[in-house]
FIBAGU-658655 format. One record per residue (C-alpha): residue number from 1; residue in three letters; x, y, z. Coordinates in steps of 0.1 Angstrom, whole numbers, always signed. Example, Ala and Ser with C-alpha at 12.3 -4.5 7.8 and 13.67 -1.06 7.14 Angstrom:
<atoms>
<atom sepa="1" kekol="ALA" u="+123" v="-45" w="+78"/>
<atom sepa="2" kekol="SER" u="+137" v="-11" w="+71"/>
</atoms>
This chain:
<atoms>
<atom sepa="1" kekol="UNK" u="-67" v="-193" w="+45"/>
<atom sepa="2" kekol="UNK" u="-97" v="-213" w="+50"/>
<atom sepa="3" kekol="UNK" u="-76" v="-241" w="+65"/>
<atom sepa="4" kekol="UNK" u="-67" v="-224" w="+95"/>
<atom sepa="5" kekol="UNK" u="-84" v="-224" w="+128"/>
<atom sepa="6" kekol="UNK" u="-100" v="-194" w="+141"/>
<atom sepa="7" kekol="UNK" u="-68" v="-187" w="+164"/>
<atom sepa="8" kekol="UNK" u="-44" v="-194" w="+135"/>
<atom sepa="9" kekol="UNK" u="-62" v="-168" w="+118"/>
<atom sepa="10" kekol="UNK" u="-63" v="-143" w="+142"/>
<atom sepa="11" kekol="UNK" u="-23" v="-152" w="+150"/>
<atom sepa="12" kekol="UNK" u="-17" v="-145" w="+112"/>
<atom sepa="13" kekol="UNK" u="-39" v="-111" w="+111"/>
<atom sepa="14" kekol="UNK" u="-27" v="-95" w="+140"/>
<atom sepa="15" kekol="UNK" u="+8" v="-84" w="+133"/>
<atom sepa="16" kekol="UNK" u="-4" v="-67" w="+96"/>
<atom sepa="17" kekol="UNK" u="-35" v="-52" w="+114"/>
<atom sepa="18" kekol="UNK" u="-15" v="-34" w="+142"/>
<atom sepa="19" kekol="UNK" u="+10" v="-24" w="+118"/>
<atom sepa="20" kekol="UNK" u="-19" v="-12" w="+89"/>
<atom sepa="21" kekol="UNK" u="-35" v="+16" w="+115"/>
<atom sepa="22" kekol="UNK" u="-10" v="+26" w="+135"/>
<atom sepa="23" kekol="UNK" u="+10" v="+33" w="+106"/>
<atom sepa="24" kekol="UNK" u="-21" v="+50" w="+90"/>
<atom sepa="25" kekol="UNK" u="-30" v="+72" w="+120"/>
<atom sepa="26" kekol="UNK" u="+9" v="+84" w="+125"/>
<atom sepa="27" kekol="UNK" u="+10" v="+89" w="+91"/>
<atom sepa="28" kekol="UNK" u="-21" v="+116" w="+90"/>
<atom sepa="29" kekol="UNK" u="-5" v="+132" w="+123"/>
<atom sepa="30" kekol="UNK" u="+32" v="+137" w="+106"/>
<atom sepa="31" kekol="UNK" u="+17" v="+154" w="+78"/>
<atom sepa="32" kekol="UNK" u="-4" v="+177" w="+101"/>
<atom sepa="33" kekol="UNK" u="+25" v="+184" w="+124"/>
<atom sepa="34" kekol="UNK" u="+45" v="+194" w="+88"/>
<atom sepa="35" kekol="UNK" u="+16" v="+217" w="+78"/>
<atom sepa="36" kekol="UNK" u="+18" v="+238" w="+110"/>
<atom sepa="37" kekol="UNK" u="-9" v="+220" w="+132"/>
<atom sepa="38" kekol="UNK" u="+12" v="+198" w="+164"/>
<atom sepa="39" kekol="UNK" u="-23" v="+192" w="+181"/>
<atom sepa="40" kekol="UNK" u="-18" v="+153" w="+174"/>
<atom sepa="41" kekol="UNK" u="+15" v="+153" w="+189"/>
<atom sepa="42" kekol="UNK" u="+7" v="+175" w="+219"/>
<atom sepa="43" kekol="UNK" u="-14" v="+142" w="+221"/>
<atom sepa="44" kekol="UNK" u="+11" v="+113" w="+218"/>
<atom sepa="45" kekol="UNK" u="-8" v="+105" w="+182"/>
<atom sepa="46" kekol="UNK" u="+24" v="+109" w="+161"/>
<atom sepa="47" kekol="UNK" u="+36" v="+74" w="+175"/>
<atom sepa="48" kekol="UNK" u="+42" v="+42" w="+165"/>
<atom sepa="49" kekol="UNK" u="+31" v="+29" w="+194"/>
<atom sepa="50" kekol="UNK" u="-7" v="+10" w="+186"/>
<atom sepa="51" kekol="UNK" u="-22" v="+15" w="+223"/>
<atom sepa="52" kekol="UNK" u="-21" v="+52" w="+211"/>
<atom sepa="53" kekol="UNK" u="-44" v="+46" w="+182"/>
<atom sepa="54" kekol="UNK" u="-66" v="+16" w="+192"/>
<atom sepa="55" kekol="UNK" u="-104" v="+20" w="+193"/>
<atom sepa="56" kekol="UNK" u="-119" v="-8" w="+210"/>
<atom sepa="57" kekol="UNK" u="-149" v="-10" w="+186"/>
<atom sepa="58" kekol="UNK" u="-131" v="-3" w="+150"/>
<atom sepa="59" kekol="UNK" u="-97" v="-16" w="+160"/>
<atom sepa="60" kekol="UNK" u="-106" v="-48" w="+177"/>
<atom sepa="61" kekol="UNK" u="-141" v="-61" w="+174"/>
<atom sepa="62" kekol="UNK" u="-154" v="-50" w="+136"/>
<atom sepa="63" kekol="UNK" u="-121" v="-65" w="+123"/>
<atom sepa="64" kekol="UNK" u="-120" v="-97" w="+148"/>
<atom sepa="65" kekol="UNK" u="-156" v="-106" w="+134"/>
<atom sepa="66" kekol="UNK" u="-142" v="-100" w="+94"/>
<atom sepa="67" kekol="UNK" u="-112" v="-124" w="+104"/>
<atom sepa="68" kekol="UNK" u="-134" v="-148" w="+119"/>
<atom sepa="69" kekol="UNK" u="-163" v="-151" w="+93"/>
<atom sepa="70" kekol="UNK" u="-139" v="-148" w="+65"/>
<atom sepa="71" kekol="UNK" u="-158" v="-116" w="+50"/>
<atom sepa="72" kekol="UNK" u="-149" v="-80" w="+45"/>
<atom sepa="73" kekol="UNK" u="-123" v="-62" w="+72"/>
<atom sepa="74" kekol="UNK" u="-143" v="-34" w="+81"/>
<atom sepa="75" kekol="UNK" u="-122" v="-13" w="+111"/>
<atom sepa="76" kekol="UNK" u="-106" v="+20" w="+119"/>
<atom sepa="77" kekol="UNK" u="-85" v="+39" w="+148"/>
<atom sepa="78" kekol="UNK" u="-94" v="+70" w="+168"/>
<atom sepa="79" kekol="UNK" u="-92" v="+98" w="+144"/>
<atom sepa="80" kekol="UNK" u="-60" v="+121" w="+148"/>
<atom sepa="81" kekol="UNK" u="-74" v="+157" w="+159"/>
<atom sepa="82" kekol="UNK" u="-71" v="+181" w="+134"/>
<atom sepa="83" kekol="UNK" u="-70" v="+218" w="+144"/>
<atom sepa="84" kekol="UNK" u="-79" v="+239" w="+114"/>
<atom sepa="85" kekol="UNK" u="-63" v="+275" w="+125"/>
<atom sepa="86" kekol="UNK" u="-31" v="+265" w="+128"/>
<atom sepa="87" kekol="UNK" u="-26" v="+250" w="+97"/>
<atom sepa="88" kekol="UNK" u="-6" v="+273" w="+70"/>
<atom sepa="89" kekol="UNK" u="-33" v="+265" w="+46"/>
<atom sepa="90" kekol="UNK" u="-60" v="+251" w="+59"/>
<atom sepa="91" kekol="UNK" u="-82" v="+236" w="+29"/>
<atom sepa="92" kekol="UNK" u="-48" v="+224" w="+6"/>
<atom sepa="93" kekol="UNK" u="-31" v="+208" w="+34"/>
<atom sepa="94" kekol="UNK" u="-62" v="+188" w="+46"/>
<atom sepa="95" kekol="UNK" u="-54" v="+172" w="+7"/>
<atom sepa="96" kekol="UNK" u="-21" v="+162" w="+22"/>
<atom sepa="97" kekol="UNK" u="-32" v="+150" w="+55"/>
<atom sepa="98" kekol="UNK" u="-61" v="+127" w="+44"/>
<atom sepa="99" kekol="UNK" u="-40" v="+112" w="+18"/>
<atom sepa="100" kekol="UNK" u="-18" v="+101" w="+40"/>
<atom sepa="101" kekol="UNK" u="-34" v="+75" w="+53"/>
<atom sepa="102" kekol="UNK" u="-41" v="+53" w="+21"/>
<atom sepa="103" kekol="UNK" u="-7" v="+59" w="+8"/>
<atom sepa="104" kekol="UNK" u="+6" v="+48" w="+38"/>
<atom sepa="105" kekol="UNK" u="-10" v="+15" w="+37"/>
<atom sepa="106" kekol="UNK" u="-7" v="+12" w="-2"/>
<atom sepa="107" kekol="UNK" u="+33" v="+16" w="+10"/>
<atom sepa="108" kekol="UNK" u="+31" v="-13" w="+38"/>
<atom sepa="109" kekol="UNK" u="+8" v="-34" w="+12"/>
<atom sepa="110" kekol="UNK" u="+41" v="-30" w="-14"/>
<atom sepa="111" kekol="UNK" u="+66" v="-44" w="+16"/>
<atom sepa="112" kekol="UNK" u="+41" v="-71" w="+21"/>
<atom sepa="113" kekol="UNK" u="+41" v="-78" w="-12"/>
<atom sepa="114" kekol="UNK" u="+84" v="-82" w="-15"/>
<atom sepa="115" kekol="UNK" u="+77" v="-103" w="+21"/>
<atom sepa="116" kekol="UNK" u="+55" v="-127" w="+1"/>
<atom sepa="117" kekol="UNK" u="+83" v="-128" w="-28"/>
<atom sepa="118" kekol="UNK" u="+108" v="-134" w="+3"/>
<atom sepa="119" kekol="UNK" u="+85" v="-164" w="+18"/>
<atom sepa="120" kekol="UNK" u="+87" v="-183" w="-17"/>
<atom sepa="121" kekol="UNK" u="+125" v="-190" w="-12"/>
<atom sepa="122" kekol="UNK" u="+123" v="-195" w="+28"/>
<atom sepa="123" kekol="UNK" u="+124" v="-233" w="+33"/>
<atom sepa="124" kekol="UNK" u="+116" v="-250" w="+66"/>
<atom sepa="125" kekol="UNK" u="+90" v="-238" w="+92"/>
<atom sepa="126" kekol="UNK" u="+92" v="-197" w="+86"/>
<atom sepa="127" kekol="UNK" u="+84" v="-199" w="+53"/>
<atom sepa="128" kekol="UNK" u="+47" v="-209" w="+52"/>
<atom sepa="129" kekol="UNK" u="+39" v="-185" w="+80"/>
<atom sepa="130" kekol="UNK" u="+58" v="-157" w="+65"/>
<atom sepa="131" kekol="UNK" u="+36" v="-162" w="+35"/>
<atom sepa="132" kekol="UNK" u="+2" v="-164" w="+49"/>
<atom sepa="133" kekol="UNK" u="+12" v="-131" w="+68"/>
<atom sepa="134" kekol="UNK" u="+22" v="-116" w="+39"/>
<atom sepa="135" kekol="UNK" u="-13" v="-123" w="+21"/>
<atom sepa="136" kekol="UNK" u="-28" v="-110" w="+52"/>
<atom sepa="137" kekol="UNK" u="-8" v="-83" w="+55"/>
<atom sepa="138" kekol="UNK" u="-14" v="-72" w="+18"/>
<atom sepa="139" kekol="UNK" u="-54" v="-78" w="+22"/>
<atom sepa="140" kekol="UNK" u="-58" v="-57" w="+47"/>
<atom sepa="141" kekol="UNK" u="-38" v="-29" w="+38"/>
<atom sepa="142" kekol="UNK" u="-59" v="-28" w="+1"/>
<atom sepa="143" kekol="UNK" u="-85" v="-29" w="+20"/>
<atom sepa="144" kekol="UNK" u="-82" v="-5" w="+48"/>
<atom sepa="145" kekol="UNK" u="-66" v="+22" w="+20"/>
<atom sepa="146" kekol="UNK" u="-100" v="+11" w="-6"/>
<atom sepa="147" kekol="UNK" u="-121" v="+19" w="+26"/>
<atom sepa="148" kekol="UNK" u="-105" v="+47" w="+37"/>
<atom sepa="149" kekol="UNK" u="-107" v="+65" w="-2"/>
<atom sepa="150" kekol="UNK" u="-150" v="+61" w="-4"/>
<atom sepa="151" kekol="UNK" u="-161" v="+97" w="-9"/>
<atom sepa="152" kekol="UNK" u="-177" v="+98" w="+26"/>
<atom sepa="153" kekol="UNK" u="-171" v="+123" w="+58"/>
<atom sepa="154" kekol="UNK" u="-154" v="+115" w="+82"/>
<atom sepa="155" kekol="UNK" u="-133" v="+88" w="+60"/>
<atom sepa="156" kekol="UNK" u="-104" v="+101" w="+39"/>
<atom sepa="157" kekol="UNK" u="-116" v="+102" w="+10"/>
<atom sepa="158" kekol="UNK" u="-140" v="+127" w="+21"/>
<atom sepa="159" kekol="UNK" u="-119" v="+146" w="+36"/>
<atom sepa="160" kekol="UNK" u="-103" v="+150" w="+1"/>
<atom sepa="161" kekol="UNK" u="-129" v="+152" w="-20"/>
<atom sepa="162" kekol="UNK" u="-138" v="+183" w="+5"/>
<atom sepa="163" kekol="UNK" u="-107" v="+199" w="-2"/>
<atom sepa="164" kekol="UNK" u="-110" v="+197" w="-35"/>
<atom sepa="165" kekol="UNK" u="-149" v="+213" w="-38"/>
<atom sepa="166" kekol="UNK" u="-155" v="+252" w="-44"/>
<atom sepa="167" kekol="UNK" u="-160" v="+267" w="-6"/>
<atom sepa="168" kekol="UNK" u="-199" v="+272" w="-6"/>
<atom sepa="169" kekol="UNK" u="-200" v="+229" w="-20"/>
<atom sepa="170" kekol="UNK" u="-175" v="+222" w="+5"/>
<atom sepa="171" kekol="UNK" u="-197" v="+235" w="+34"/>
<atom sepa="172" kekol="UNK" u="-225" v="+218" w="+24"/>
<atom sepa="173" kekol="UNK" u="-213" v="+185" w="+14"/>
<atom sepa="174" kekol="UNK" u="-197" v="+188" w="+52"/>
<atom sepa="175" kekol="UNK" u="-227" v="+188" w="+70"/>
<atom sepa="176" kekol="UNK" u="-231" v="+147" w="+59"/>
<atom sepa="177" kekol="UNK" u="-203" v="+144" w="+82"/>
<atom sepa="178" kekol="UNK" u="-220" v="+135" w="+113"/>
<atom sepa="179" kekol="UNK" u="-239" v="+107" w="+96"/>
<atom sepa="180" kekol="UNK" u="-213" v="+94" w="+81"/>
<atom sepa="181" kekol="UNK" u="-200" v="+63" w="+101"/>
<atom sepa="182" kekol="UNK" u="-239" v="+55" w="+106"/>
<atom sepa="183" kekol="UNK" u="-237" v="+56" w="+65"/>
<atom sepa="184" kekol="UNK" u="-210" v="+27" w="+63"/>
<atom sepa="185" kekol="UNK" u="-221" v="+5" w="+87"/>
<atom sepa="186" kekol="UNK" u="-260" v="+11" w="+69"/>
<atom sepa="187" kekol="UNK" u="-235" v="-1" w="+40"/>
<atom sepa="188" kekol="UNK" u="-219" v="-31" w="+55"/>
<atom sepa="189" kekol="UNK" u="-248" v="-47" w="+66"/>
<atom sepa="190" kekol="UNK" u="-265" v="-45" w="+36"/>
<atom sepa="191" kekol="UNK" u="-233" v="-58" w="+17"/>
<atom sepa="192" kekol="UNK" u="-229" v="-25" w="-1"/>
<atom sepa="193" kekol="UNK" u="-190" v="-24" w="+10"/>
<atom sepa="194" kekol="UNK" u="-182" v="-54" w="-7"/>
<atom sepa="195" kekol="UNK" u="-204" v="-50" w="-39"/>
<atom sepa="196" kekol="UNK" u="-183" v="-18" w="-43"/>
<atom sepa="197" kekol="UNK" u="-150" v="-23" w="-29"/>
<atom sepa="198" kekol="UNK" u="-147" v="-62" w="-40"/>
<atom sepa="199" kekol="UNK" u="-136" v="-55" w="-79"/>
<atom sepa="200" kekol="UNK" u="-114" v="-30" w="-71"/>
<atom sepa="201" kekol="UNK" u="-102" v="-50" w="-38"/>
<atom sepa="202" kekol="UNK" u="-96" v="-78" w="-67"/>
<atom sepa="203" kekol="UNK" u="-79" v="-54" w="-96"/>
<atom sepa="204" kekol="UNK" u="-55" v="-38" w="-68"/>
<atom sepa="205" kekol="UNK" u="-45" v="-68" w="-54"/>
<atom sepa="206" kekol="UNK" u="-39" v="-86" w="-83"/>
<atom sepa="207" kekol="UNK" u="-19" v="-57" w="-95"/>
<atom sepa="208" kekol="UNK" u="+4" v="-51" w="-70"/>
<atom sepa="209" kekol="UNK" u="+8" v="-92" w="-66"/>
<atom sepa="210" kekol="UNK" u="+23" v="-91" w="-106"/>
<atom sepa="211" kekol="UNK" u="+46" v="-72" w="-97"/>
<atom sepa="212" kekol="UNK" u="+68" v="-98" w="-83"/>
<atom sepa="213" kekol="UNK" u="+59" v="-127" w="-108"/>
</atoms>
């Protein structure tokens, strides 16, 4: 997609970026509404509608600079409140609500995927667009689940990795937390994200992409 113009890219991004976190964010508050805990509904989270989810900063500018200088798309939502107490089982269903995210984006990167397969026998004008939405579609839902699975509070993968620790670990490995999101960016600058996430960006990509060949 080097080709395109900076408003062709953007034009080709937007659609699979909406889709990517709003999915994502309804996804984590569906699985904590079926574990007891209807906080995030009571708050219009479990919704497909994207003005619901959109954080000006991590939905719009950190991923408008990645499309734009062609590098890693680094972004996120506003996180879906979690309220502990009234979840049946506080520490297993966190597992299930955290997950939810990156499954949910490994699932849209899969439709993508059969889109792409779909844009091969479209002739005409819809085809090519169709395509390079698909690619984007499928990059940034690899991306965003890759991101999203880093063993770091608040991300998701931290959030797992926490439920999964011994109580008296868990507690302390929680109090990183708050530093966290200052951790990632320390990480993106530095061009940490992509010397980590880039093979495996590569493998899962590549992976999924053979399925239809």
């Amino acid at each position: 997609m080097n080709g395109l113009a900076i408003i062709q890219k953007i034009a080709v991004y937007i659609i699979p970026l909406i889709f990517a976190i709003t999915l994502h964010e309804a996804a984590h508050a569906y699985m904590a509404k079926k574990y007891g805990d209807n906080t995030a509904q009571l708050m219009g989270r479990l919704s497909l509608n994207p003005l619901h989810h959109i954080d000006p900063l991590g939905t719009v500018l950190f991923p408008l600079i990645g499309i734009i200088l062609g590098g890693f798309i680094f972004g996120w939502a506003k996180p879906v409140p979690i309220n502990f107490s009234r979840l049946q089982n506080p520490k297993r269903n966190l597992f299930w609500i955290a997950i939810a995210g990156p499954i949910s984006n490994l699932a849209q990167a899969l439709i993508w995927v059969l889109l792409l397969k779909l844009s091969f026998s479209i002739t005409g004008y819809f085809g090519m667009p169709l395509s390079l939405m698909s690619q984007a579609g499928i990059a940034i839902n690899v991306s965003l689940m890759l991101l999203n699975l880093l063993p770091i509070l608040p991300l998701d993968g931290g959030r797992v990795l926490y439920s999964l620790l011994p109580p008296a670990q868990a507690n302390t490995y929680a109090r990183i937390e708050p530093y966290g999101m200052w951790i990632l960016i320390f990480l993106l600058l530095i061009g940490g994200l992509t010397y980590v996430i880039q093979p495996l960006f590569q493998f899962t990509v590549g992976f999924i992409v053979s399925l239809i060949q």
